[in-house]
N, C-alpha and C positions, 0 to 999 in steps of 0.2 A: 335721505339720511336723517337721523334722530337728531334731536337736541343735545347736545352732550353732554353728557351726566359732569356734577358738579364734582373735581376731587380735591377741595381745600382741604387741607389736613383735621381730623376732626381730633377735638382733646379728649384722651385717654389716660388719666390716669395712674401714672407711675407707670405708665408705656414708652417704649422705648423705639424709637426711629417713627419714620412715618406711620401712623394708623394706615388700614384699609377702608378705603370707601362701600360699606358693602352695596351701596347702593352699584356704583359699580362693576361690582362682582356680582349682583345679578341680574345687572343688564347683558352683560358675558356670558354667563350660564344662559340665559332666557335664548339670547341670541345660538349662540354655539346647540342649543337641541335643537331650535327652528329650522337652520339651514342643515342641521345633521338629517332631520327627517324629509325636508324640503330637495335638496341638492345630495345625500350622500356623504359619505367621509370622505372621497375622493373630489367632493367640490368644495367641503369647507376651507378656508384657508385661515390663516390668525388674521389678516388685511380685511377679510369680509368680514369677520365677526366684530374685529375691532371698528367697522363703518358701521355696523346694523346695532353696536350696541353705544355707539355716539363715543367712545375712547379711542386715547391712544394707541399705538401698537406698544410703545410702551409702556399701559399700562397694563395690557395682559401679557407681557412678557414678565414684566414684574413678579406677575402670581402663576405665567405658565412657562416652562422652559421651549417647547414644542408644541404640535398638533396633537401630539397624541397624548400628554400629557394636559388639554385643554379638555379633550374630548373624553377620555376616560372618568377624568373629572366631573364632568358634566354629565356622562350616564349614571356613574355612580352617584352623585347628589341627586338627581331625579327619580331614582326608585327607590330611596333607604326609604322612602314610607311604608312601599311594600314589606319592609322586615322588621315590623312589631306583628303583636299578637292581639287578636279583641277576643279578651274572656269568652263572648256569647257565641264564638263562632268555631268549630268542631276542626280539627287538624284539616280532616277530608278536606272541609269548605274551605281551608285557609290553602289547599294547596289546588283546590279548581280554580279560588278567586287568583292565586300566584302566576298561575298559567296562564289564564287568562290575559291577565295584564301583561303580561310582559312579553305575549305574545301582540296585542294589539299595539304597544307602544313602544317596543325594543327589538322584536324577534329580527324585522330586516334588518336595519340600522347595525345592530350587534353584529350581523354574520358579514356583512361587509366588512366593520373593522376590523372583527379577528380575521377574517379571511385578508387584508391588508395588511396587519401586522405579522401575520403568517409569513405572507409574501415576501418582505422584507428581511431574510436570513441572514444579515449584514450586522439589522440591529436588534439584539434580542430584547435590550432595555424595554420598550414600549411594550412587547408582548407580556413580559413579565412585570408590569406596571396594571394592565389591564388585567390581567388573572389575581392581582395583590387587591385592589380596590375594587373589583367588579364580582368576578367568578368567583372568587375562595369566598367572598359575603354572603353570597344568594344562595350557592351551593350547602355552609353552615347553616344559613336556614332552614334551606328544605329537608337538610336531615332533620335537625331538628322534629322537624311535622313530623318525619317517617316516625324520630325514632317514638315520640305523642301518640301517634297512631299505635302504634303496637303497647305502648302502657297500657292504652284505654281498650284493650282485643280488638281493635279494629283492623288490625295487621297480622297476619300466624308469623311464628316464630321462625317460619322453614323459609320467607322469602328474605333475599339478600339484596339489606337496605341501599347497599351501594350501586347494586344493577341495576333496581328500579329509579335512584336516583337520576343514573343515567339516562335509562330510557324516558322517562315524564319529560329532563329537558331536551332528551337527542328529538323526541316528537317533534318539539316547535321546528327547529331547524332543517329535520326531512319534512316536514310541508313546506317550509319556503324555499329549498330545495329542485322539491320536485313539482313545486308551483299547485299547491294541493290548496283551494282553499280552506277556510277554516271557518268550519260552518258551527254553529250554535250546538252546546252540549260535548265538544270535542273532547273537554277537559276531564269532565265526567267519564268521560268515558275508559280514557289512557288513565285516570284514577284506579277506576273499576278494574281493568286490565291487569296490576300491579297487585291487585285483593285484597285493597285497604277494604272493607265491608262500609254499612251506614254505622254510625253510633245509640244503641235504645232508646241512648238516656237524654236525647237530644235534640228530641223532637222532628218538623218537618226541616228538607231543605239539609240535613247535617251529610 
């Protein structure tokens, strides 16, 4: 087990009740992705993460009500990088580099818990907790690109941005699925598929 992270109250300010230690709340988040990727959502529990991340159980009950309200958290904090934009880099490339990741670093992991929160028809909270902070985010974005691509003609008018949305992310999850691996150039490809084109003006790589 870890050293346990320090939580004296830190001064804040014309704040009110106890501060958060973020330090840790990101020994929590740190934790909580490891054994998510590690062990599955079906191994994580609040008791392991709260040992691997040196706290108490009460002190991620404090900032989580449940497991799945731990974990949803902790996807969603771990990818909001992917959802900026870098001027130099063309809708296309922002939506191979999109796939890409979130296929190497979420694609299993995710189809586990919605397939668990699925399962669960008892409690719909957690499902609709995961779709508020994870899927409605990433989904706004990738429209977004679509709808970038078609500003810049790299997209015709005739194709329907919501089908293709669909298909770019149902792809990651029919390979893990069907246990297809996911060989080099994939994303390019189901890009290409969809007939976003290259951009002119954009040199190599767009």
């Amino acid at each position: 087990m870890t050293a346990p992270v320090d939580e004296r109250p830190v001064t804040a300010a014309g704040g009110r009740g106890r501060p958060r230690d973020e330090r840790a709340s990101t020994a929590i988040m740190a934790a909580a992705l490891r054994q998510l990727d590690q062990l599955g959502y079906g191994g994580v529990s609040m008791e392991s993460v709260a040992a691997e991340a040196g706290v108490a159980r009460a002190t991620i009950y404090r900032r989580y009500r449940d497991k799945a309200d731990l974990i949803t958290a902790a996807i969603a904090g771990n990818s909001s990088d992917h959802l900026s934009s870098e001027p130099s880099m063309t809708p296309r490339r922002h939506l191979i580099s999109y796939l890409e990741a979130f296929d190497g670093r979420f694609g299993e992991s995710c189809l586990e818990v919605i397939g668990t929160l699925l399962g669960a028809r008892h409690h719909r909270d957690p499902l609709a907790l995961h779709r508020r902070r994870v899927v409605e985010p990433r989904m706004r974005y990738l429209q977004a690109l679509l709808e970038r691509a078609r500003e810049r003609g790299q997209i015709g008018d005739q194709v329907d941005l919501d089908l293709a949305l669909e298909m770019l992310v149902g792809s990651i999850f029919s390979r893990r699925i069907s246990g297809i691996p996911s060989e080099p150039g994939w994303a390019g490809r189901a890009v290409d598929l969809i007939g976003i084109g290259p951009d002119t003006n954009a040199g190599p790589g767009a």
